[in-house]
PyMOL Python script that loads the backbone (N, CA, C, O; Angstrom):
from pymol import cmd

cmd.read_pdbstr("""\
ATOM      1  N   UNK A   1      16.591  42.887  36.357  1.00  0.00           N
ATOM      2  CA  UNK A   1      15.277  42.870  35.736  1.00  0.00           C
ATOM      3  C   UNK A   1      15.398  42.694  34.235  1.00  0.00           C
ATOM      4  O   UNK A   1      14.764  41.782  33.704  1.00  0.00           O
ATOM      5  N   UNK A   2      16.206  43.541  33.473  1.00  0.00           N
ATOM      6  CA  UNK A   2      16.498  42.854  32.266  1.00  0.00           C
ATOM      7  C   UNK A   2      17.172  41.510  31.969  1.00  0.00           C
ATOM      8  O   UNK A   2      16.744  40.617  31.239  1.00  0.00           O
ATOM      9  N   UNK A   3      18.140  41.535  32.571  1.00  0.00           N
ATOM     10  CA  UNK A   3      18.565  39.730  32.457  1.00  0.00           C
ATOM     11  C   UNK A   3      16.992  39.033  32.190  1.00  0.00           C
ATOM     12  O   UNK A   3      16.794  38.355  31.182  1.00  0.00           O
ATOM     13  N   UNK A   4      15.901  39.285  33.217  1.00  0.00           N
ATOM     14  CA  UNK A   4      15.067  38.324  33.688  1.00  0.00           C
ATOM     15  C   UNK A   4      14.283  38.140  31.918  1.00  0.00           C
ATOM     16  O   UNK A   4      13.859  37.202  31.243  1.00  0.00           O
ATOM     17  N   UNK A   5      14.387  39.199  31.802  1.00  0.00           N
ATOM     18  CA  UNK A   5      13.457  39.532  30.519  1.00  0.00           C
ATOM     19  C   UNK A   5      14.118  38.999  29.197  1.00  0.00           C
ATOM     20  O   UNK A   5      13.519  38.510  28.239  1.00  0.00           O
ATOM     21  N   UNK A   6      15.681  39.218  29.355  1.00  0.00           N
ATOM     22  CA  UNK A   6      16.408  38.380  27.924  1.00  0.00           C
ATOM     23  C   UNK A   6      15.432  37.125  28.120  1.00  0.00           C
ATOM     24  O   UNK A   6      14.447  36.843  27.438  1.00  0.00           O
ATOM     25  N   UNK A   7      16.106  36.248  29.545  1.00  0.00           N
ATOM     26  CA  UNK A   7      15.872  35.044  29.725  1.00  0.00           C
ATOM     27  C   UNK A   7      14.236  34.074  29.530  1.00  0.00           C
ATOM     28  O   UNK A   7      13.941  32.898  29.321  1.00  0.00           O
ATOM     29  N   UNK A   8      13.497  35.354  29.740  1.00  0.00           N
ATOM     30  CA  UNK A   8      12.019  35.118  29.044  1.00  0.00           C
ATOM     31  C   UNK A   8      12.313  34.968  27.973  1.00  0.00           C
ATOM     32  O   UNK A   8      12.336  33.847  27.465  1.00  0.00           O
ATOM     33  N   UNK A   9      12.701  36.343  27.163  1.00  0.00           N
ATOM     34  CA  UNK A   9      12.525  35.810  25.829  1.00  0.00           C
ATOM     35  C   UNK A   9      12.907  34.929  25.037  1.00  0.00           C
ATOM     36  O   UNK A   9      12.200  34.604  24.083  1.00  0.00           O
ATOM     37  N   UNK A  10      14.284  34.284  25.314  1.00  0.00           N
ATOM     38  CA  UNK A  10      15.238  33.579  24.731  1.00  0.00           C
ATOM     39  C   UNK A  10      14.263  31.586  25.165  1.00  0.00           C
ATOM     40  O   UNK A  10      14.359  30.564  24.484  1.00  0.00           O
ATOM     41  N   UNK A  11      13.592  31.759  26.274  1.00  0.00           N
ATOM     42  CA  UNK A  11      12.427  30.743  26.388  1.00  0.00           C
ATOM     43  C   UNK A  11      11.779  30.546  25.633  1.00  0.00           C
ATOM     44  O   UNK A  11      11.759  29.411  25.156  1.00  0.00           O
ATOM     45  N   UNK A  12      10.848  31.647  25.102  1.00  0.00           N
ATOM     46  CA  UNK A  12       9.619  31.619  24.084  1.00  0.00           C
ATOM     47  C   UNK A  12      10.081  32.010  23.238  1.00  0.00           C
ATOM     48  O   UNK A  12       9.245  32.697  22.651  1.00  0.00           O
ATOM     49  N   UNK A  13      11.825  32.014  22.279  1.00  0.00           N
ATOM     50  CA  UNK A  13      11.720  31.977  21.015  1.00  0.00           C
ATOM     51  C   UNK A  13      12.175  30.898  20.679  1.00  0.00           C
ATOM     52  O   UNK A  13      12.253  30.494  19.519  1.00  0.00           O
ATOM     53  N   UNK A  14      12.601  30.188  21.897  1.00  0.00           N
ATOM     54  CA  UNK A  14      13.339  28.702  22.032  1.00  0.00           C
ATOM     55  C   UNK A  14      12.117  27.250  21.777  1.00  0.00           C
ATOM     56  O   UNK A  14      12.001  26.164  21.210  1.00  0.00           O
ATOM     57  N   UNK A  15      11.552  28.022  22.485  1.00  0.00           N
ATOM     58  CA  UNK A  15      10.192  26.828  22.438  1.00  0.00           C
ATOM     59  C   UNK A  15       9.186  27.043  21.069  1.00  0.00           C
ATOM     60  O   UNK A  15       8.669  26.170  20.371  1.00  0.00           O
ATOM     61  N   UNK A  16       9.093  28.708  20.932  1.00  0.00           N
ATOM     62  CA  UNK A  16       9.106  28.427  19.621  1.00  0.00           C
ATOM     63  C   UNK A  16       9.477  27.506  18.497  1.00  0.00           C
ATOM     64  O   UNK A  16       8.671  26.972  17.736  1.00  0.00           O
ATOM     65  N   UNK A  17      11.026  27.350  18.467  1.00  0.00           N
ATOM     66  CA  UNK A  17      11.416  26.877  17.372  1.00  0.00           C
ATOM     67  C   UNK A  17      11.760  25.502  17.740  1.00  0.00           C
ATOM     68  O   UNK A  17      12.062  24.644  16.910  1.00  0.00           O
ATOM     69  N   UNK A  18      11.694  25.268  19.308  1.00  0.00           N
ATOM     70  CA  UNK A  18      11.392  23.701  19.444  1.00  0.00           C
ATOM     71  C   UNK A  18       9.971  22.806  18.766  1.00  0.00           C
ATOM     72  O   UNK A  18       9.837  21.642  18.386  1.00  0.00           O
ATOM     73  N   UNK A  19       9.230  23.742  18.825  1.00  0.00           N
ATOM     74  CA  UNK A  19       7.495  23.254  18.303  1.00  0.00           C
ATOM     75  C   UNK A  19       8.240  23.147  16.621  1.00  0.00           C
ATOM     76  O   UNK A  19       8.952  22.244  16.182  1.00  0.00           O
ATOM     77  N   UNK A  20       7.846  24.212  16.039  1.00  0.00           N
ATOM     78  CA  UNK A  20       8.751  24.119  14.927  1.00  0.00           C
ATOM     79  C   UNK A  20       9.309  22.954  14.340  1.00  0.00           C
ATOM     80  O   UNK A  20       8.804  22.179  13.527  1.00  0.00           O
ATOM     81  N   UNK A  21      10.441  22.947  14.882  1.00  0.00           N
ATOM     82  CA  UNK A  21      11.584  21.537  14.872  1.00  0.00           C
ATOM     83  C   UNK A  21      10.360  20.229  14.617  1.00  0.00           C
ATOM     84  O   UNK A  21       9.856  19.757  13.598  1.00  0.00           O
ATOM     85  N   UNK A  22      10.218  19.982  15.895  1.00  0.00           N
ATOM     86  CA  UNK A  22       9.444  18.739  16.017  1.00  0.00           C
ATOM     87  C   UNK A  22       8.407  18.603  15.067  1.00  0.00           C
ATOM     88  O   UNK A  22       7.912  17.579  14.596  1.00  0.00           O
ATOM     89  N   UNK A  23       8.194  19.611  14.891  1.00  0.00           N
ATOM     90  CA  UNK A  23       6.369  19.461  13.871  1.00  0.00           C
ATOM     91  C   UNK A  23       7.132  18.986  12.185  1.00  0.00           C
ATOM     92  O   UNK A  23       6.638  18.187  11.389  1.00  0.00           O
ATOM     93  N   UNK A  24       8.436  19.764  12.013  1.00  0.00           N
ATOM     94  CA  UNK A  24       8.526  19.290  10.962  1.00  0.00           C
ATOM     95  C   UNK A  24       9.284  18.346  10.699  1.00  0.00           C
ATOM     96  O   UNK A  24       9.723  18.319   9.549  1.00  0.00           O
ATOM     97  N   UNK A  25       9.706  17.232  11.673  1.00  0.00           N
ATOM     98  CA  UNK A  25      10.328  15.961  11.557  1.00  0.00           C
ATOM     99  C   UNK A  25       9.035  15.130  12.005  1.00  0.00           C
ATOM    100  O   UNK A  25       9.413  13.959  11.985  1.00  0.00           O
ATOM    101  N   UNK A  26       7.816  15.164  12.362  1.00  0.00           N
ATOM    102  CA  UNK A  26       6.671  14.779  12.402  1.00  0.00           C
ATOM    103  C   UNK A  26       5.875  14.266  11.307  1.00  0.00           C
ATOM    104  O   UNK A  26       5.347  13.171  11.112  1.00  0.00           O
ATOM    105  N   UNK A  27       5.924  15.298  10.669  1.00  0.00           N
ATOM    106  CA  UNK A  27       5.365  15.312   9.049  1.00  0.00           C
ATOM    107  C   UNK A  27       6.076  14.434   8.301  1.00  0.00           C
ATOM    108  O   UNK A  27       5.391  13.745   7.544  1.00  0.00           O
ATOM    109  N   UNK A  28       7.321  14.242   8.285  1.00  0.00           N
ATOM    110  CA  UNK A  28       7.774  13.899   7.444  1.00  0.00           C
ATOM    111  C   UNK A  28       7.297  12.216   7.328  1.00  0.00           C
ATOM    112  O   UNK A  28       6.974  11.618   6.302  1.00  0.00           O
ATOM    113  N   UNK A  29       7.387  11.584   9.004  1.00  0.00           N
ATOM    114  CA  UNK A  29       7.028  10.274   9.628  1.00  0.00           C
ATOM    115  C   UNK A  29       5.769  10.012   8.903  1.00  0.00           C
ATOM    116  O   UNK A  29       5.659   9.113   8.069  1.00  0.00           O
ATOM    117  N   UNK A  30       4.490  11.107   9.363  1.00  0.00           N
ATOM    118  CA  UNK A  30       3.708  11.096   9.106  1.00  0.00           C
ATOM    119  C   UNK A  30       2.826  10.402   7.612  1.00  0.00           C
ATOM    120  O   UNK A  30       2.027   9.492   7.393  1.00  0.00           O
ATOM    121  N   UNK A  31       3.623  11.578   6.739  1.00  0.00           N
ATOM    122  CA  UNK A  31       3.261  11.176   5.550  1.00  0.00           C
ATOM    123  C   UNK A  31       3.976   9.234   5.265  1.00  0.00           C
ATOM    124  O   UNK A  31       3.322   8.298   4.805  1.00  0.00           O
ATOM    125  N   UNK A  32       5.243   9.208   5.667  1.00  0.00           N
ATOM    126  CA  UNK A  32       5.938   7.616   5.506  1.00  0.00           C
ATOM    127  C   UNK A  32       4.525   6.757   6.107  1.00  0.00           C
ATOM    128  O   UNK A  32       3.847   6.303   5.185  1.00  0.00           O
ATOM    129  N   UNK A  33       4.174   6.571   7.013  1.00  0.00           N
ATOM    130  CA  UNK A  33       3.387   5.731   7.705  1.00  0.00           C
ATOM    131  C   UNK A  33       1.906   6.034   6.368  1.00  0.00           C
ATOM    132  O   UNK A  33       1.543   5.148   5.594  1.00  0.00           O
ATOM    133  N   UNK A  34       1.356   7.298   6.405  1.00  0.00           N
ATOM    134  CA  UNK A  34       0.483   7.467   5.461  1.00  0.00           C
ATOM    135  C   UNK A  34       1.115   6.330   4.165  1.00  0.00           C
ATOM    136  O   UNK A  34       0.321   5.429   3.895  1.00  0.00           O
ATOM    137  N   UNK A  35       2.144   6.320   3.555  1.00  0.00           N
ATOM    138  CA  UNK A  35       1.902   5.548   2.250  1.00  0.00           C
ATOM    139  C   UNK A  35       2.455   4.252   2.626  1.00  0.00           C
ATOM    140  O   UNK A  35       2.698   3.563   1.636  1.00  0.00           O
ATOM    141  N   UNK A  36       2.740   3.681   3.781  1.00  0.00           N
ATOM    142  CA  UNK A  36       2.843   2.403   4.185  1.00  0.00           C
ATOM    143  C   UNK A  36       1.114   2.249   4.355  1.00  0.00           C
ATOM    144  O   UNK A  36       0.662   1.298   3.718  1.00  0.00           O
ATOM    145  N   UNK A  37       0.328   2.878   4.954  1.00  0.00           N
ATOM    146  CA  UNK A  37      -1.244   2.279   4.767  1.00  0.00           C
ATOM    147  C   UNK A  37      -2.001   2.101   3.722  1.00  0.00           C
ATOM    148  O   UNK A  37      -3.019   1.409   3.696  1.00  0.00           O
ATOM    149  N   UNK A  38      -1.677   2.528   3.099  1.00  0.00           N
ATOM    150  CA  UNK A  38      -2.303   2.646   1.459  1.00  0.00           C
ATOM    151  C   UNK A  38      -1.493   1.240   0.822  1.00  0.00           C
ATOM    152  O   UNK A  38      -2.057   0.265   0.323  1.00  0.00           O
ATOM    153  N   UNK A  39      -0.260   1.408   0.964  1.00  0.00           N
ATOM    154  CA  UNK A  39       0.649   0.235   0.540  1.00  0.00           C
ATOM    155  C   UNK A  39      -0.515  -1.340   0.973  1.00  0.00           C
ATOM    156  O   UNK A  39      -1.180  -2.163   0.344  1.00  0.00           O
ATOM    157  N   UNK A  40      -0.346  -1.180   1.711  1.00  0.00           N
ATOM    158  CA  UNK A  40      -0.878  -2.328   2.620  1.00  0.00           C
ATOM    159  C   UNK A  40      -2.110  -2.735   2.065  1.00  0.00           C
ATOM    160  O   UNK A  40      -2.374  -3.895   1.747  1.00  0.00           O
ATOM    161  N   UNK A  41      -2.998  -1.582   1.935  1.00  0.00           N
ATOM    162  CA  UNK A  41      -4.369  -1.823   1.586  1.00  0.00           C
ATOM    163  C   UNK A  41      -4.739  -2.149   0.122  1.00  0.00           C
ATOM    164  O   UNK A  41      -5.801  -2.429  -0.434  1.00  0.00           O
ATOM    165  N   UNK A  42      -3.346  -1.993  -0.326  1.00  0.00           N
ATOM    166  CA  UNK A  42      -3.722  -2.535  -2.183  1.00  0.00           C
ATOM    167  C   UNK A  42      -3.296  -3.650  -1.936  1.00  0.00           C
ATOM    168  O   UNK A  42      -3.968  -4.553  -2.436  1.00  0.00           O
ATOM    169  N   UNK A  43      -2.053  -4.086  -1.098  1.00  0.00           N
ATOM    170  CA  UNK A  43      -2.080  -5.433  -0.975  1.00  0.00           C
ATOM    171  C   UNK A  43      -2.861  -6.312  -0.465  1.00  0.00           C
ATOM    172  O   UNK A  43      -2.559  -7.500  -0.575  1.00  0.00           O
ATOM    173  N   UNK A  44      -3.968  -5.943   0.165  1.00  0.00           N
ATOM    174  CA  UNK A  44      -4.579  -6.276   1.075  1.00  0.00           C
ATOM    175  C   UNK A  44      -5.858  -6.767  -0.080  1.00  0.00           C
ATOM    176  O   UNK A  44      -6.390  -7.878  -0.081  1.00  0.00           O
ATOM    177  N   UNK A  45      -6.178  -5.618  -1.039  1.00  0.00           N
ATOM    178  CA  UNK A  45      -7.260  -5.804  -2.227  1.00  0.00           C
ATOM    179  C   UNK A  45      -6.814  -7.007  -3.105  1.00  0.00           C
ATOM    180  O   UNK A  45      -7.457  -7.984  -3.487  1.00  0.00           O
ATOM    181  N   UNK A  46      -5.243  -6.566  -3.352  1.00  0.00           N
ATOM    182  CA  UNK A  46      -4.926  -7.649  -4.254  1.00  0.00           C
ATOM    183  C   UNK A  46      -4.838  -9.197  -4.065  1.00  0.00           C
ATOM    184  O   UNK A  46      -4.915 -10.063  -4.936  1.00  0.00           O
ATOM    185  N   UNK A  47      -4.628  -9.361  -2.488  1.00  0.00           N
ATOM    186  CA  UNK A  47      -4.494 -11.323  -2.242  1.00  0.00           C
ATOM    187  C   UNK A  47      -6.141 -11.204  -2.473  1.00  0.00           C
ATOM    188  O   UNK A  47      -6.499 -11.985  -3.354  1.00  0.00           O
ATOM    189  N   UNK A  48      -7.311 -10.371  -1.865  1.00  0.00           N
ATOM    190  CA  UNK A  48      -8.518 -10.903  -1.632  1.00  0.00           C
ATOM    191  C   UNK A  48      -9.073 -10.829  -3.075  1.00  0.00           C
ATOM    192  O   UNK A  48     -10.243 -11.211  -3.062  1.00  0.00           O
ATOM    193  N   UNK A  49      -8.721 -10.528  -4.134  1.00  0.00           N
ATOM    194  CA  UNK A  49      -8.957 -11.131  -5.229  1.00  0.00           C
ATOM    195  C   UNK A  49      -8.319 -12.110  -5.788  1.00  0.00           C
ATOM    196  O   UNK A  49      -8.932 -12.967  -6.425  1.00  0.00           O
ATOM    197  N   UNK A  50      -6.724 -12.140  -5.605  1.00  0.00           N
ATOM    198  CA  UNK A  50      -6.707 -13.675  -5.613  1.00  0.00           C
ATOM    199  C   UNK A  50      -7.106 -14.835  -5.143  1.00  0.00           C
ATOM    200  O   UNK A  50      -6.983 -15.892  -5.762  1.00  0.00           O
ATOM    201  N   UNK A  51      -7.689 -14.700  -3.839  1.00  0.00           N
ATOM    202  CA  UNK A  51      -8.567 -15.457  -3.274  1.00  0.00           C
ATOM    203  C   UNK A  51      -9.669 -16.193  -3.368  1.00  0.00           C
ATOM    204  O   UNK A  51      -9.960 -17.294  -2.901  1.00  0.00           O
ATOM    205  N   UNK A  52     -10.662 -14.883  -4.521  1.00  0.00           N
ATOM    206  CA  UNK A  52     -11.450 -15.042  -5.056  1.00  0.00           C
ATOM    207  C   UNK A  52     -11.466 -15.789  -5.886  1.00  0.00           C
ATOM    208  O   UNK A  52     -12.320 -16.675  -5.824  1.00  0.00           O
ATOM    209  N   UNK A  53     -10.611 -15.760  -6.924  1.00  0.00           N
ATOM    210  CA  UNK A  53      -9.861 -16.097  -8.307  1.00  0.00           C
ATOM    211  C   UNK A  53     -10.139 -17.830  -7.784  1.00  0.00           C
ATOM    212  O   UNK A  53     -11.090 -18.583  -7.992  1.00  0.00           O
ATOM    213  N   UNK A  54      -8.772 -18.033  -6.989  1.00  0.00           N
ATOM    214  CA  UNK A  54      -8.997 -19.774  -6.485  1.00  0.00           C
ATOM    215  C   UNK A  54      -9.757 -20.177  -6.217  1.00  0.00           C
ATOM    216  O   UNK A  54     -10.011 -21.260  -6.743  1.00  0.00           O
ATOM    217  N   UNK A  55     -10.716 -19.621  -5.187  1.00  0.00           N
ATOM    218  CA  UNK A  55     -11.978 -20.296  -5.000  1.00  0.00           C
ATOM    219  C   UNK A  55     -13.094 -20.383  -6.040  1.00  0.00           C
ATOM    220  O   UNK A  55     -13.827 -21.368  -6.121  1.00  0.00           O
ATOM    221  N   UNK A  56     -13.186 -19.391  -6.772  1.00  0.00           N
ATOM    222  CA  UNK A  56     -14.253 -19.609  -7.593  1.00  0.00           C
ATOM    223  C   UNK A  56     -14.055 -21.327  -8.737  1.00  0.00           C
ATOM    224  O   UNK A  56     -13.124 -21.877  -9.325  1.00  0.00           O
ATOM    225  N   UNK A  57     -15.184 -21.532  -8.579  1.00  0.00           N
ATOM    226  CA  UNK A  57     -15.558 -23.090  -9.082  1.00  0.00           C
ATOM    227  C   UNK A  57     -15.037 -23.085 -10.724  1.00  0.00           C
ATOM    228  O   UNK A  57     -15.451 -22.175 -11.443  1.00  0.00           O
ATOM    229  N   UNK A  58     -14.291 -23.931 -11.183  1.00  0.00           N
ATOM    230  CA  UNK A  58     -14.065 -23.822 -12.109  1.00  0.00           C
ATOM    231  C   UNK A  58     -14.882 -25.053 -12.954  1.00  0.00           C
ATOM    232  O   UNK A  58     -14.995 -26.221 -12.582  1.00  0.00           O
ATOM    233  N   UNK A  59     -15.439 -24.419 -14.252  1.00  0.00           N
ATOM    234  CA  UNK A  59     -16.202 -25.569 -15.114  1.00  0.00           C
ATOM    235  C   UNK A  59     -15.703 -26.772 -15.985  1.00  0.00           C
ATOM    236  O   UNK A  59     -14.711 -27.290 -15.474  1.00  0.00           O
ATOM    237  N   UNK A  60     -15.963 -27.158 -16.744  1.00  0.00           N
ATOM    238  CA  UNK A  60     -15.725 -28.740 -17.165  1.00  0.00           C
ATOM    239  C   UNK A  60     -15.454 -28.064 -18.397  1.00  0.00           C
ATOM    240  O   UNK A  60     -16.336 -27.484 -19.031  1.00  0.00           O
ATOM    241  N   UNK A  61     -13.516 -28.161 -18.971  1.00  0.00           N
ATOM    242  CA  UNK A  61     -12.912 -27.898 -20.000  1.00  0.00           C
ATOM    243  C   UNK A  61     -14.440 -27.990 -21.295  1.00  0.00           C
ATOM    244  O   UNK A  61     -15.468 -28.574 -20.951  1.00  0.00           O
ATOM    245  N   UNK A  62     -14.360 -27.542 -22.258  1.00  0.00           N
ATOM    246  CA  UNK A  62     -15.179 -27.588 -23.661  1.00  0.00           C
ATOM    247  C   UNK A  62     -14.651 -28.871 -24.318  1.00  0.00           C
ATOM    248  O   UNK A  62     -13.477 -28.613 -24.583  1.00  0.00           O
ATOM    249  N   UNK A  63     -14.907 -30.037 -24.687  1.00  0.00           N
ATOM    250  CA  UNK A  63     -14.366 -31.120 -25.524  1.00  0.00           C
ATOM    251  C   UNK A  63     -13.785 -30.682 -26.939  1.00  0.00           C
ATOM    252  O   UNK A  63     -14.175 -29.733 -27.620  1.00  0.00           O
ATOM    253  N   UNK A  64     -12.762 -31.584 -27.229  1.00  0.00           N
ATOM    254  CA  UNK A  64     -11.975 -30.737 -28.601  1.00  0.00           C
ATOM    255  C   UNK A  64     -13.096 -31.588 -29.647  1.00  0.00           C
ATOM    256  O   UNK A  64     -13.898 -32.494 -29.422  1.00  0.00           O
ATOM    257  N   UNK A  65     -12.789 -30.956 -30.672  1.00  0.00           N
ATOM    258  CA  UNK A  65     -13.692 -31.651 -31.735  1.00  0.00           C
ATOM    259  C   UNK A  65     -13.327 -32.859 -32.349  1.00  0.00           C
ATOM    260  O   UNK A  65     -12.154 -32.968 -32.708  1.00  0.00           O
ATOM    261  N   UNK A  66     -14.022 -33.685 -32.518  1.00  0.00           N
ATOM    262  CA  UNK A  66     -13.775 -34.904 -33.125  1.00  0.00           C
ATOM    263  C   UNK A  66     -13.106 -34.781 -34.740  1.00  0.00           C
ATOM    264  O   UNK A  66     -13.413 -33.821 -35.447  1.00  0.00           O
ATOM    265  N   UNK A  67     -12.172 -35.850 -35.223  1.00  0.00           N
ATOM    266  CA  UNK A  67     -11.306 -35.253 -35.680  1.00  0.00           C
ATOM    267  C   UNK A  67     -12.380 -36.142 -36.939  1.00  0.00           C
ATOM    268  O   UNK A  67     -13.350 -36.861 -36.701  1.00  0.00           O
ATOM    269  N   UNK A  68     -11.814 -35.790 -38.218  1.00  0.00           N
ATOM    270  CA  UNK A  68     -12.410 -36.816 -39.278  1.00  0.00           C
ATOM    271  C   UNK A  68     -11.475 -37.613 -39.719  1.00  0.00           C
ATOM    272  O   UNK A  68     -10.768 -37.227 -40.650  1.00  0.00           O
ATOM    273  N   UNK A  69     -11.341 -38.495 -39.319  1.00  0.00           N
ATOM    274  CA  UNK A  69     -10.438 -39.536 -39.478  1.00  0.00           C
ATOM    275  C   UNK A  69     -10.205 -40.781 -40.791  1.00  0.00           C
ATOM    276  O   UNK A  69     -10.083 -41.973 -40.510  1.00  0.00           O
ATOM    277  N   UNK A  70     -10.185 -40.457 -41.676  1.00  0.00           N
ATOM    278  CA  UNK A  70     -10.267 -41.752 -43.035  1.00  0.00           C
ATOM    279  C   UNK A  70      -8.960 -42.516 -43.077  1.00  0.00           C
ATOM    280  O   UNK A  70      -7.967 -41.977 -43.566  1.00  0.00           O
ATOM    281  N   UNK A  71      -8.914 -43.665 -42.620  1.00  0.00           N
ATOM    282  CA  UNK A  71      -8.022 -44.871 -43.082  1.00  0.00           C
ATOM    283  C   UNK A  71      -7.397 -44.669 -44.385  1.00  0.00           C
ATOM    284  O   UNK A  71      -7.902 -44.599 -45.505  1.00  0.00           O
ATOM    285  N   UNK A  72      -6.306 -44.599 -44.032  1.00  0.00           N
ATOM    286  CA  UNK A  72      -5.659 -44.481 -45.623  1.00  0.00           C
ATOM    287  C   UNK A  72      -5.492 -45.594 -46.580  1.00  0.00           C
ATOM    288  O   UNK A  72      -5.066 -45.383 -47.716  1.00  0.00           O
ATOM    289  N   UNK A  73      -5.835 -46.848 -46.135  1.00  0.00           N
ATOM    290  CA  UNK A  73      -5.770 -48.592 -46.562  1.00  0.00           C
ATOM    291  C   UNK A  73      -7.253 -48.805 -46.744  1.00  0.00           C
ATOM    292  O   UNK A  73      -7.899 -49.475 -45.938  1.00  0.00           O
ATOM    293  N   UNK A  74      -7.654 -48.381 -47.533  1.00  0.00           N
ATOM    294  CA  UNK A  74      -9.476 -49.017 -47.546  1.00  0.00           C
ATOM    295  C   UNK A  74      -9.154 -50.413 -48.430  1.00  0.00           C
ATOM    296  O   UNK A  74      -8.301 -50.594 -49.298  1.00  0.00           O
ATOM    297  N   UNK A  75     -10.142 -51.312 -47.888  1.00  0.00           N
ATOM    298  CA  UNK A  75      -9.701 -52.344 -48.685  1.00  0.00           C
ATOM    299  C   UNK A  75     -11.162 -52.888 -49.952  1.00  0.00           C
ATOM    300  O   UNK A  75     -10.974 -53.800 -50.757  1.00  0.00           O
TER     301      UNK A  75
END
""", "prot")
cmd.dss("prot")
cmd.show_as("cartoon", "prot")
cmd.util.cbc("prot")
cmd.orient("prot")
C-alpha cells in the first residue's frame, strides 16, 4: 500500500514538472513566431508603400530656364 502511494506520488510530481518542462520550451517558440509576425508585417507595410510610390503618376519635369545668351561677335 505504500509502494502504491510513492508510485502516485512520484506520477503527479512527474507530470507536474512534465507540464512545466513543456510550457517553458513553448514560450520560448512562441514569442520566436510572435516576432517573425510582426517581422513580416512591416515588410508587408513597407513593399505596399513602395508600391504606392511606383504607381503614383508622376508629373511633367519643371522646364530649366532659358539661358540669356549674347553672341560674343556682334557685328
Amino acid at each position: 500500500m505504500v509502494d502504491a502511494l510513492w508510485v502516485l506520488v512520484g506520477i503527479v510530481i512527474g507530470s507536474i514538472g512534465g507540464v512545466l518542462t513543456i510550457s517553458l520550451i513553448s514560450s520560448g517558440k512562441f514569442d520566436d513566431l510572435e516576432n517573425e509576425i510582426q517581422d513580416l508585417r512591416n515588410q508587408r507595410q513597407l513593399l505596399k508603400e513602395e508600391i504606392h510610390r511606383l504607381n503614383k503618376r508622376k508629373s511633367k519635369p519643371t522646364p530649366r530656364k532659358q539661358r540669356n545668351y549674347k553672341p560674343k561677335n556682334k557685328k
